[in-house]
N, C-alpha and C positions, 0 to 999 in steps of 0.2 A: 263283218260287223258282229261283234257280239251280241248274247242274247240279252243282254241288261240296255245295249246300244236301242236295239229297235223295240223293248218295251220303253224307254224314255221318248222316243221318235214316238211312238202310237200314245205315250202321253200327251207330247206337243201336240200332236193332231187334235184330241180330241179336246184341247183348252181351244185350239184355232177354232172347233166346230161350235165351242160351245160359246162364244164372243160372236158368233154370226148369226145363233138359234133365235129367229124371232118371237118363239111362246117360253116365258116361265119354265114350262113342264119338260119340253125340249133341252131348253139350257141348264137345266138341273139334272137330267139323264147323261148329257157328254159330260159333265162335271161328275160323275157316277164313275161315268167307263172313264174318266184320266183318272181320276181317285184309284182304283182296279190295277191301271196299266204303271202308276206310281209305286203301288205297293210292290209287284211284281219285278221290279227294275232294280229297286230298295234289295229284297230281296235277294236277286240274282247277283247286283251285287255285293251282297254282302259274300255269300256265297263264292264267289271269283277272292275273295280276300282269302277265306278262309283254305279254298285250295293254295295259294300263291302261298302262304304259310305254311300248309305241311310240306314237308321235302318228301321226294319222290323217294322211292326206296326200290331197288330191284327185284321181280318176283323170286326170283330164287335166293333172295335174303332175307325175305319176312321169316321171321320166326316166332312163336309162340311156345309157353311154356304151359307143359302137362301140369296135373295136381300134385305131381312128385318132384316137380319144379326142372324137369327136363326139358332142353328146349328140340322142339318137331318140328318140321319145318308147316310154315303155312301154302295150304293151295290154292288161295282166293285171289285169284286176281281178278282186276279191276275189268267193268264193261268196255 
C-alpha cells in the first residue's frame, strides 16, 4: 500500500469516527484529524506524480557543469 493509500484510509476512518462522536466537541476533533490525514494524502500524492514525471537517470550519468561550463560528473545519489 502506498503511503498516500493509508493517509486516505486514516481519512475514511476518522469521517467514520466522526459520524458516530455523540458530543459537538468530539465530532469536530475527528473532523480535525480527517482534515490533517486529507491534506497529507493530497500531498503525498501529488508528490508520487511528480516523481512518476521525472525519468530516472543513472548515477554515473548525472552530470553538472562547472562555472567554466565544463561538465563534472555529479556524486549525489539518491537515498
Amino acid at each position: 500500500m502506498d503511503g498516500y493509500q493509508v493517509f486516505r484510509a486514516n481519512y475514511e476512518e476518522c469521517r467514520v469516527e466522526a459520524d458516530k462522536a455523540t458530543s459537538p466537541s468530539s465530532k469536530a476533533q475527528w473532523l480535525l484529524f480527517a482534515e490533517e490525514w486529507l491534506k497529507q494524502a493530497e500531498a503525498a500524492e501529488a508528490q508520487q506524480r511528480r516523481d512518476a514525471a521525472i525519468p530516472a537517470v543513472p548515477a554515473n550519468k548525472r552530470t553538472t557543469q562547472n562555472r567554466g561550463g565544463a561538465d563534472i560528473t555529479s556524486r549525489w545519489t539518491p537515498l
